[in-house]
C-alpha positions in Angstrom: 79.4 183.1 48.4 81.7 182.3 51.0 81.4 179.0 52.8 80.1 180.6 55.8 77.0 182.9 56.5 77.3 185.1 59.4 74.1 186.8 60.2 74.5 190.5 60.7 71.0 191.4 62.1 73.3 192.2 65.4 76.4 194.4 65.4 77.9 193.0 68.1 76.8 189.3 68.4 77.3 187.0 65.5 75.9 183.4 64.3 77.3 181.8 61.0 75.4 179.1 59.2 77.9 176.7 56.7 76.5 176.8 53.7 76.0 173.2 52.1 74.6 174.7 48.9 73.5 178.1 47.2 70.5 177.8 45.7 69.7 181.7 44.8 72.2 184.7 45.7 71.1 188.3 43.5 69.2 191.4 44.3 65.3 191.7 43.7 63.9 195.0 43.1 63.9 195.9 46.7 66.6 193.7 48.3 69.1 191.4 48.4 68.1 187.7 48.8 69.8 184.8 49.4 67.9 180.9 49.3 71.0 178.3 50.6 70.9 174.7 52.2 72.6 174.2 56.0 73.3 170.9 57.0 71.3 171.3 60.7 68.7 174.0 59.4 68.0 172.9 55.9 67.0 175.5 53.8 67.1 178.9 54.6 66.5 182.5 53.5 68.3 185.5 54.4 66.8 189.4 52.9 69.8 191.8 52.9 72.2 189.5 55.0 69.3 189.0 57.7 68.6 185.5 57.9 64.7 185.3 58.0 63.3 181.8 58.0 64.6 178.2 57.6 63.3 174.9 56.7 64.2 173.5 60.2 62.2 175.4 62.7 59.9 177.7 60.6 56.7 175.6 61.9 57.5 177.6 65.5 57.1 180.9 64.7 54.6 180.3 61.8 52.0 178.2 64.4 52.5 181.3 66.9 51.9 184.1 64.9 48.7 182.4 63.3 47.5 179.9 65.4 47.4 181.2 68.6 45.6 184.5 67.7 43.1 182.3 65.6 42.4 180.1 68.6 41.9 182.8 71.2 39.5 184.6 68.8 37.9 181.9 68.1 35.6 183.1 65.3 37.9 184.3 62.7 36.9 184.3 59.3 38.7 186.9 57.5 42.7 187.2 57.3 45.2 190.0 56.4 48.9 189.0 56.2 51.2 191.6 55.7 54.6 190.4 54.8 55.5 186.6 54.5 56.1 186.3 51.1 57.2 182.6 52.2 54.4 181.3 52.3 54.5 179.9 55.6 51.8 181.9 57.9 49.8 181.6 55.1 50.1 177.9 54.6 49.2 178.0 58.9 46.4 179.9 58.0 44.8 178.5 55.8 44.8 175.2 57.5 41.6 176.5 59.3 38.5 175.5 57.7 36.6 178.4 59.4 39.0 180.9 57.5 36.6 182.0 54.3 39.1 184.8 53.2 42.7 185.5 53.3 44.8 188.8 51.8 48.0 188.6 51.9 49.5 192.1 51.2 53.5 191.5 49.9 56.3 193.8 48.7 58.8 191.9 46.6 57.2 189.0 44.6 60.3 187.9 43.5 60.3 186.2 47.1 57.1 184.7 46.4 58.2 183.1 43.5 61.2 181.9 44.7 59.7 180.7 47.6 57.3 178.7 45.7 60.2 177.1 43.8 62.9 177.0 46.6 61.1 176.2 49.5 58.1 174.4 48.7 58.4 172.2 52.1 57.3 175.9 53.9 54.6 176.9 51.7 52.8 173.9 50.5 50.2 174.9 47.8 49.0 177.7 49.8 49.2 180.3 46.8 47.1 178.2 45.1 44.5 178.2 47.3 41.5 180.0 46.3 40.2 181.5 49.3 43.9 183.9 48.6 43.7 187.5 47.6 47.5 188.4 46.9 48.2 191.4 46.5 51.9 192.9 45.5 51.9 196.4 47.3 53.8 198.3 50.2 52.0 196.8 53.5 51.9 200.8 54.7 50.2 202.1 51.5 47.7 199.4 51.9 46.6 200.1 55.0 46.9 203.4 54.9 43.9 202.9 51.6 42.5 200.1 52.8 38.8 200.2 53.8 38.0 196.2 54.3 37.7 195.1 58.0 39.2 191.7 58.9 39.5 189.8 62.4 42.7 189.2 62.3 45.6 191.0 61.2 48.7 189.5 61.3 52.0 191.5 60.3 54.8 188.9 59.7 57.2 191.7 58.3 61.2 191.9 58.8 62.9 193.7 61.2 63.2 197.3 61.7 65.4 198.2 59.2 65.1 198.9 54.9 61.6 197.9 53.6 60.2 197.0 56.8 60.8 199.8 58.8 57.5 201.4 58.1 55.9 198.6 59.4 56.3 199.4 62.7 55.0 202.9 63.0 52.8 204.5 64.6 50.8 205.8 61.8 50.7 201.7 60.1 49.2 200.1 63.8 46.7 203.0 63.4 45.9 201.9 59.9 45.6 198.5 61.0 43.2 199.1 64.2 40.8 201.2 61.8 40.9 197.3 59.3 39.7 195.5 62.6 36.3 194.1 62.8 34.8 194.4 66.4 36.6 191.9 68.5 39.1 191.8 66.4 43.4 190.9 67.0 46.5 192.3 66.0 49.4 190.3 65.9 53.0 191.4 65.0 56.8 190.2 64.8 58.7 192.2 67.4 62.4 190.2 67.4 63.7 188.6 70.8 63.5 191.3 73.7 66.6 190.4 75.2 68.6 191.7 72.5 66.5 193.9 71.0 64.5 195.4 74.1 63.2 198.6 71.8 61.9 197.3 69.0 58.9 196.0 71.8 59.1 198.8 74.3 58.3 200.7 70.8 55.7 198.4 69.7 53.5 198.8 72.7 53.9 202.0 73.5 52.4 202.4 69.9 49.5 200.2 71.0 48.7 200.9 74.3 46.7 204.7 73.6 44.6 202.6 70.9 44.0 199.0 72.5 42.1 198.2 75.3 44.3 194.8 75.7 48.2 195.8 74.6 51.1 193.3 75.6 52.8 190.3 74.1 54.0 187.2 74.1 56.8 184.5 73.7 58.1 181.3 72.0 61.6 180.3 71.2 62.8 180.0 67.9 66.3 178.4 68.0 67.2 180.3 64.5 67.0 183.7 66.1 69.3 184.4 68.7 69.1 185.6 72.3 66.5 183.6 73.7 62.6 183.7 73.4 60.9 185.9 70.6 58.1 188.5 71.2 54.7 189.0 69.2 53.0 191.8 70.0 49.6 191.2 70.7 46.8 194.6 70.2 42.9 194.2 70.7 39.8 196.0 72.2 38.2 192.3 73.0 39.7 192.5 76.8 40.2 188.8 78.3 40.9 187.2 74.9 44.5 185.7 75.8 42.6 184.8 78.9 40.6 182.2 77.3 40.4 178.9 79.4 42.3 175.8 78.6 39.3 173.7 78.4 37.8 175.8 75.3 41.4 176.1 73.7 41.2 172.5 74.0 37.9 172.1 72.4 38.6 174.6 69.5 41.9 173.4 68.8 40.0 170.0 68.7 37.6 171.3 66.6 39.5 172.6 63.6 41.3 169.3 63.2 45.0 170.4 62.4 48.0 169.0 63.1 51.0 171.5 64.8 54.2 170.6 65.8 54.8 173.4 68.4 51.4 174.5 69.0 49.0 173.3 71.6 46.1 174.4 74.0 48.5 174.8 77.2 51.5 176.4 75.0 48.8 179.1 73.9 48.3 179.8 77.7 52.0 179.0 78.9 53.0 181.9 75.8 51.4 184.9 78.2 53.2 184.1 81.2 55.9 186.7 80.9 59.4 186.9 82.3 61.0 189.6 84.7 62.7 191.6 82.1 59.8 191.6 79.1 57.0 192.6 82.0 59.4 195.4 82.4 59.5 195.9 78.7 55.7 195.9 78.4 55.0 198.0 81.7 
């Protein structure tokens, strides 16, 4: 490798990362990964020259996309992850005492297992955590057989593009909607709106004929250019990201866990959208 990473998720836009050390560079079955150390960031992951996750600010997205939705619901006991072969929303998962039961539905184990070895400061000993069902499958083809009902789905899959394109179809969000238990939340990774408006606009547009609440919402990651990142955010439970500071407070109080970006008024602050992503969602 080159002493320099440039990311290449955006044609036209670039970011470069110096790499300190390579730690893994080879193909998997399904893709090309890459595990390397940045001074700043740490350690960080890139699948088919798409940097994915890094050791510095991983704790952001990983508290939004499990947290938040955990919170809101506020009776969640069964979890399906699809995607995050780092370990990472899992570890945030699992961090909830209330949670009896998590499958985590992956692709490529050979990102598990290097994850596990590479980047132990993300996952923690969450695989070994017996309240885990993993299982090594396409995400679509799971859902698509699937006939277990969970309350909260969250799909922490790549972008758009190779092995995660299916993931954000309308056929998969259908799939997942018929895996939610009553009340139930879907939760998904939809990229920052500012550069990459249609990956949301597609999102929701997909959700809105089959959820009764369809929108999303925002943190900023600083790994992932172009300002704040979207989640999309799909339920038939109207008024759940209306929930009221003071019982945020009291459940986040409740299940004891420490977050670094997370808290009570972020949860509420993460709805209040900007000009251009209420256009997006509208």
């Amino acid at each position: 490798m080159k002493s320099w990473v440039t990311e290449e998720l955006h044609a036209d836009i670039h970011s470069r990362f110096r790499v300190k050390e390579v730690l893994f560079d080879n193909k998997t079955e399904h893709q090309n990964l890459v595990i390397y150390v940045n001074e700043i960031y740490g350690r960080v992951m890139a699948l088919d020259g798409v940097t994915q996750i890094t050791e510095r600010d991983e704790f952001i997205y990983h508290e939004m996309l499990a947290h938040l939705p955990i919170f809101a619901h506020g009776a969640v006991k069964k979890v399906l992850i699809v995607g995050g072969g780092d370990g990472g929303m899992l570890e945030e998962v699992l961090k909830h005492p209330t949670v009896e039961k998590v499958t985590m539905v992956e692709l490529d184990r050979t990102v598990i297992e290097l994850s596990k070895k590479h980047l132990p400061m993300i996952c923690g000993n969450a695989f070994e955590d017996p309240r885990l069902d993993l299982v090594i499958k396409d995400g679509c083809l799971f859902m698509k057989e699937c006939s277990e009902k969970y309350d909260l789905i969250i799909v922490d899959s790549t972008d758009p593009i190779g092995p995660g394109e299916v993931l954000f179809t309308d056929n998969f969000y259908t799939d997942c909607k018929s895996c939610l238990e009553e009340g139930g939340i879907l939760v998904t990774q939809n990229g920052v709106p500012f550069l990459q408006a249609d990956e949301l606009k597609s999102t929701l547009s997909f959700f809105k004929p089959i959820f009764a609440e369809a929108t999303c919402y925002l943190a900023t990651v600083p790994t992932y250019v172009g300002g704040p990142m979207a989640f999309g955010w799909g339920t038939d439970q109207k008024g759940l990201k209306d929930i009221p500071l003071d019982q945020l407070e009291a459940r986040y109080k409740a299940a004891a866990i420490e977050t670094k970006y997370y808290t009570p008024e972020i949860h509420r602050a993460a709805f209040a959208l900007p000009g251009y992503v209420q256009k997006l969602v509208a």
